[in-house]
C-alpha positions in Angstrom: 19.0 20.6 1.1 16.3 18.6 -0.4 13.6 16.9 2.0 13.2 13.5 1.3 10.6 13.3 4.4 7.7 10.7 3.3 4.7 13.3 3.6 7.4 15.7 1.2 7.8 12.0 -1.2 4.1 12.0 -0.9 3.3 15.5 -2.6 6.0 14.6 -5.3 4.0 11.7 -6.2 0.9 13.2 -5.7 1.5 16.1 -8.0 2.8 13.4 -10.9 -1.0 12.3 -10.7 -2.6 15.8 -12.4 0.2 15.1 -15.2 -1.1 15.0 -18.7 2.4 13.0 -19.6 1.1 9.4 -19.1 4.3 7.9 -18.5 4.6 10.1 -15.7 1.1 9.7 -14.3 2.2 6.2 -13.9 5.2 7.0 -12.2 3.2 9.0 -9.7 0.8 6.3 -9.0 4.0 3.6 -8.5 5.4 6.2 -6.0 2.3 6.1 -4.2 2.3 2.4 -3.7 6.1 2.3 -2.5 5.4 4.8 0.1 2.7 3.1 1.3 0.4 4.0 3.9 1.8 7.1 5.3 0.1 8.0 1.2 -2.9 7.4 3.0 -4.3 10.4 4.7 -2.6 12.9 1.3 -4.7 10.7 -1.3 -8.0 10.6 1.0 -8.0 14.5 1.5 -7.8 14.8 -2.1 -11.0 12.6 -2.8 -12.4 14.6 -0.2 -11.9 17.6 -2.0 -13.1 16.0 -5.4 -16.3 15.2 -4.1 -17.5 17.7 -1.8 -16.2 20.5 -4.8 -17.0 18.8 -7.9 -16.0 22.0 -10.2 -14.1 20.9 -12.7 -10.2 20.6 -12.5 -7.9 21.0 -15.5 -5.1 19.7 -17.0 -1.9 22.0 -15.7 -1.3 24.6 -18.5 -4.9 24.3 -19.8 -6.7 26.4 -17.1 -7.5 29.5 -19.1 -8.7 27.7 -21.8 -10.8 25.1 -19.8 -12.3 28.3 -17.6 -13.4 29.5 -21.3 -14.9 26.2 -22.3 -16.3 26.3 -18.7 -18.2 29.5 -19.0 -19.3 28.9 -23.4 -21.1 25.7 -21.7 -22.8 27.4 -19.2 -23.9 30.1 -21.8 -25.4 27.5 -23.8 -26.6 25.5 -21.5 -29.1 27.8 -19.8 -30.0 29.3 -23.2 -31.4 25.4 -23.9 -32.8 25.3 -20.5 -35.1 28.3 -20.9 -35.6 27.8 -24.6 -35.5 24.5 -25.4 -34.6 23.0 -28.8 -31.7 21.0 -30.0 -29.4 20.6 -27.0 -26.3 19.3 -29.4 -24.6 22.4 -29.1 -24.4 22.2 -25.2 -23.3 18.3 -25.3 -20.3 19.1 -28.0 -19.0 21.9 -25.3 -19.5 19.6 -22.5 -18.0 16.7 -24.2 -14.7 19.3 -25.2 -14.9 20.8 -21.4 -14.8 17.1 -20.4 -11.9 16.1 -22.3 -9.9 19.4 -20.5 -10.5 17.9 -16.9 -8.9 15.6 -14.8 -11.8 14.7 -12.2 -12.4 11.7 -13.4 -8.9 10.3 -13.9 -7.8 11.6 -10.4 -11.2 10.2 -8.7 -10.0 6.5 -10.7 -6.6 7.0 -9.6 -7.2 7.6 -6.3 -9.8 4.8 -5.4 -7.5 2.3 -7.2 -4.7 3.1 -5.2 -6.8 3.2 -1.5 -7.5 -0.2 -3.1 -4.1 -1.4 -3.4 -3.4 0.1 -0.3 -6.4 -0.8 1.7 -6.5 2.0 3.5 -8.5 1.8 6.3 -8.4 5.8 7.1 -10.5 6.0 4.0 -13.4 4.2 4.9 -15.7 7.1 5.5 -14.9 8.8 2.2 -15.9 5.8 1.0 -18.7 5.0 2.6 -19.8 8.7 0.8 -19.2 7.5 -2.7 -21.4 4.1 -1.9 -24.3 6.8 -1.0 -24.1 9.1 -3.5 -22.4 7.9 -6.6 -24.4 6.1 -9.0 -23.3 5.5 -12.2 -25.5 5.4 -14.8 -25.9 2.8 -18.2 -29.2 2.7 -20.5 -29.8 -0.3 -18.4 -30.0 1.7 -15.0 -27.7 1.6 -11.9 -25.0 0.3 -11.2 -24.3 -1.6 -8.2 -20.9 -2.9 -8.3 -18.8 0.2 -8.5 -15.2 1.1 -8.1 -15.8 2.2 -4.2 -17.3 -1.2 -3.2 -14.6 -3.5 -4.8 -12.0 -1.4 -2.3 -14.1 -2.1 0.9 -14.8 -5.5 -0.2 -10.7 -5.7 -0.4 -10.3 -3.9 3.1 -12.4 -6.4 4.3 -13.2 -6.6 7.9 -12.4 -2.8 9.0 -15.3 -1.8 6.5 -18.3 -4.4 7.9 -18.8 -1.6 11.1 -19.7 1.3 8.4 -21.1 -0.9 6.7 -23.9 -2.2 8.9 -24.5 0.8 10.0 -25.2 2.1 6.5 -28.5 -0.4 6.4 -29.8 1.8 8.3 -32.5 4.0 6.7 -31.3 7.3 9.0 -27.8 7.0 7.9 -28.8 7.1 4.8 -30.8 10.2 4.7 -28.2 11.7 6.6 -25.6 11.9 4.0 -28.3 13.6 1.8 -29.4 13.0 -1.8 -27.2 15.6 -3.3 -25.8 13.3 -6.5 -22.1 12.6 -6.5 -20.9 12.1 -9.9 -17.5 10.5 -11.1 -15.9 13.4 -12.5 -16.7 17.1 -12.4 -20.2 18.9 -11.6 -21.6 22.6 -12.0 -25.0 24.1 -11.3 -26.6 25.5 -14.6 -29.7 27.0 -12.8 -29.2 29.4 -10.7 -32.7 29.2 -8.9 -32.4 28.0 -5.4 -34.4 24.7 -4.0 -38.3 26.0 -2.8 -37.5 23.7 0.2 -40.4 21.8 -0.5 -40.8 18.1 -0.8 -43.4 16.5 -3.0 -44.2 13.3 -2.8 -43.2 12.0 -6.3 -39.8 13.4 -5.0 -40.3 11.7 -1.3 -41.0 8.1 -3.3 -37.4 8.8 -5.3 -35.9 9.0 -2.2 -37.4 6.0 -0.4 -36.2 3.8 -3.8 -32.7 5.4 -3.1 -32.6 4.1 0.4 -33.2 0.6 -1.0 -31.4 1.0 -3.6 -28.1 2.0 -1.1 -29.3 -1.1 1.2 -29.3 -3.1 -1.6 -25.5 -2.2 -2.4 -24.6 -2.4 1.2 -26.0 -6.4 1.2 -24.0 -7.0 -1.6 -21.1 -6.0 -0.4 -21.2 -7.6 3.1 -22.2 -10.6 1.3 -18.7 -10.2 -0.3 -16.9 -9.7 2.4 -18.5 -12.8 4.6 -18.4 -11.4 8.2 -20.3 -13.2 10.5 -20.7 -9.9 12.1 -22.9 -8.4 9.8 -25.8 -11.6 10.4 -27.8 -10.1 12.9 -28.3 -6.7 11.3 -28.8 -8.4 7.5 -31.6 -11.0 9.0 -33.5 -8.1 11.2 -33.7 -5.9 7.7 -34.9 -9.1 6.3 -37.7 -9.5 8.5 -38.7 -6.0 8.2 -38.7 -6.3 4.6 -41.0 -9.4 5.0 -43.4 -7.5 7.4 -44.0 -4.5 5.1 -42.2 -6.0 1.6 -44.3 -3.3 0.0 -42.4 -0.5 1.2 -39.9 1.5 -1.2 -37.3 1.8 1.4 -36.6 -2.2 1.1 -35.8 -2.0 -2.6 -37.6 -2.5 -5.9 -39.5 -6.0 -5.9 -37.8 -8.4 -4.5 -34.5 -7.8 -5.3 -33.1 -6.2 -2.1 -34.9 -9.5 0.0 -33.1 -11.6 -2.4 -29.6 -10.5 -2.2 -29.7 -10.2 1.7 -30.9 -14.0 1.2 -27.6 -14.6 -0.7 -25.7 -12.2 1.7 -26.5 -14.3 4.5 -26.1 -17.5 2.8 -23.1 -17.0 1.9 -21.4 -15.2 5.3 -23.3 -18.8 7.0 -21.1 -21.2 4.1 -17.6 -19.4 3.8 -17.6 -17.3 7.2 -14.9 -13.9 7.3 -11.6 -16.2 7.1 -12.1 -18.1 3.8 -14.2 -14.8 2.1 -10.9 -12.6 3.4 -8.5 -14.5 1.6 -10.4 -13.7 -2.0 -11.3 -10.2 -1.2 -8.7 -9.1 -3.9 -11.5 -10.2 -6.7 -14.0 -7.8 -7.6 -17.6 -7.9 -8.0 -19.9 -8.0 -10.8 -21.8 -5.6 -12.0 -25.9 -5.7 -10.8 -28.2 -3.2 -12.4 -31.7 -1.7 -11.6 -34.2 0.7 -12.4 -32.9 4.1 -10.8 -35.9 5.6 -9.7 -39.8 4.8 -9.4 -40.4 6.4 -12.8 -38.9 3.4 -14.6 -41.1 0.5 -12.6 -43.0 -1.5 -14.7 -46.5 -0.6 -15.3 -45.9 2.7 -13.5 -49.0 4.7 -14.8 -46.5 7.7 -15.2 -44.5 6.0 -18.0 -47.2 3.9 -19.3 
């Protein structure tokens, strides 16, 4: 007797999601939003399992050949890394081993579809990604990323996690281990020393203003009035020490909490709410202390 439970309807559609048939990729994602919420808690342990295992995942009927691609990179890789010289043998593996995985497209998929759902349960997952995933452009980071547009459209459940995120412990506390959007492997062996210099401390600090920064943006965006007192007592901390890395590069971290509470004081949470379903633009930045201005180090 088939079992046409949700959670079984759920696994179907799931499963259509790895598909390399387009058609049917779609299919899977219009299941998803027909079920509904009970999709919830299948697509967020999936995200989960992207991100905290970032090997790469191949198309169904590919593996063997992607696991060979896999391990030619890594060969050629580490040869570059301990010999130098022209590294365009290592990107044209990476780019075919890259073309063989579904990371990406599943990571898309999936975020899109907690979007359309606006799942609540996946808040926390999310609140990862804002953390850890930076995508990069020749221009630097960017700030207005896949992840934010869906809490911005979940709206008030997200300001909690959000405000909380300002501050600089909660931060640290999800780590500095880089998430990227799509698949991930070690090339050096070599374990971490443990130790922390301070070139690497400073990156850090700018990553905790640069997260801040992304938060203020967001709760701008979502317009709670909730989210006032934390946003003006990081303000006047920035204005007490506005020297400090942890509150941003220059000004621009002071500047969009400015906007952030401006706007949350002129539209409040009922009148932001109802255009949560509009996504942000991009912002971008320097990505670490190296690329300041007039840093000594770059010239």
């Amino acid at each position: 007797m088939t079992n046409n439970s949700p959670q079984s309807q759920t696994d179907a559609a799931v499963k259509k999601l790895w598909s390399p048939n387009e058609s049917e990729r779609a299919e899977g994602v219009d299941e998803l939003l027909r079920i509904g919420l009970v999709s919830i808690h299948k697509l967020t342990s999936l995200l989960a399992e992207l991100i905290y295992d970032q090997r790469p995942r191949f198309v169904p009927g590919r593996e063997h050949e992607g696991e060979q691609t896999l391990q030619e990179y890594l060969c050629k890789a580490r040869r570059f890394y301990s010999e130098g010289g022209d590294h365009t043998e290592a990107r044209t593996v990476k780019d075919r081993l890259t073309r063989l995985t579904l990371n990406s497209r599943l990571m898309t998929d999936i975020v899109d579809l907690l979007g359309d759902l606006k799942g609540e349960q996946a808040i926390p997952i999310l609140m990862e990604m804002v953390n850890r995933n930076w995508e990069f452009t020749h221009l630097g980071l960017e700030f207005c990323t896949a992840e934010t547009a869906v809490l911005t459209r979940i709206g008030a459940a997200s300001v909690p996690h959000l405000v909380a995120n300002l501050s600089e412990a909660t931060i640290r506390a999800y780590g500095f281990e880089p998430l990227v959007h799509g698949w991930r492997v070690s090339v050096d062996d070599e374990e971490d020393d443990g130790e922390l210099d301070l070139e690497k401390e400073l990156d850090r600090q700018y990553h905790v203003g640069n997260v801040r920064f992304r938060v203020a943006a967001v709760l701008g965006d979502i317009g709670d009035t909730r989210a006032l007192p934390s946003l003006e007592k990081l303000l006047a901390e920035i204005t007490s020490s506005p020297e400090s890395p942890v509150f941003g590069i220059g000004d621009w971290l002071s500047a969009t909490i400015e906007t952030a509470i401006a706007r949350i004081k002129r539209t409040g949470r009922s009148s932001v709410e109802s255009q949560a379903n509009t996504p942000g633009s991009i912002r971008l930045m320097p990505t670490s202390v190296a690329e300041l201005p007039n840093n000594p180090k770059t010239g």
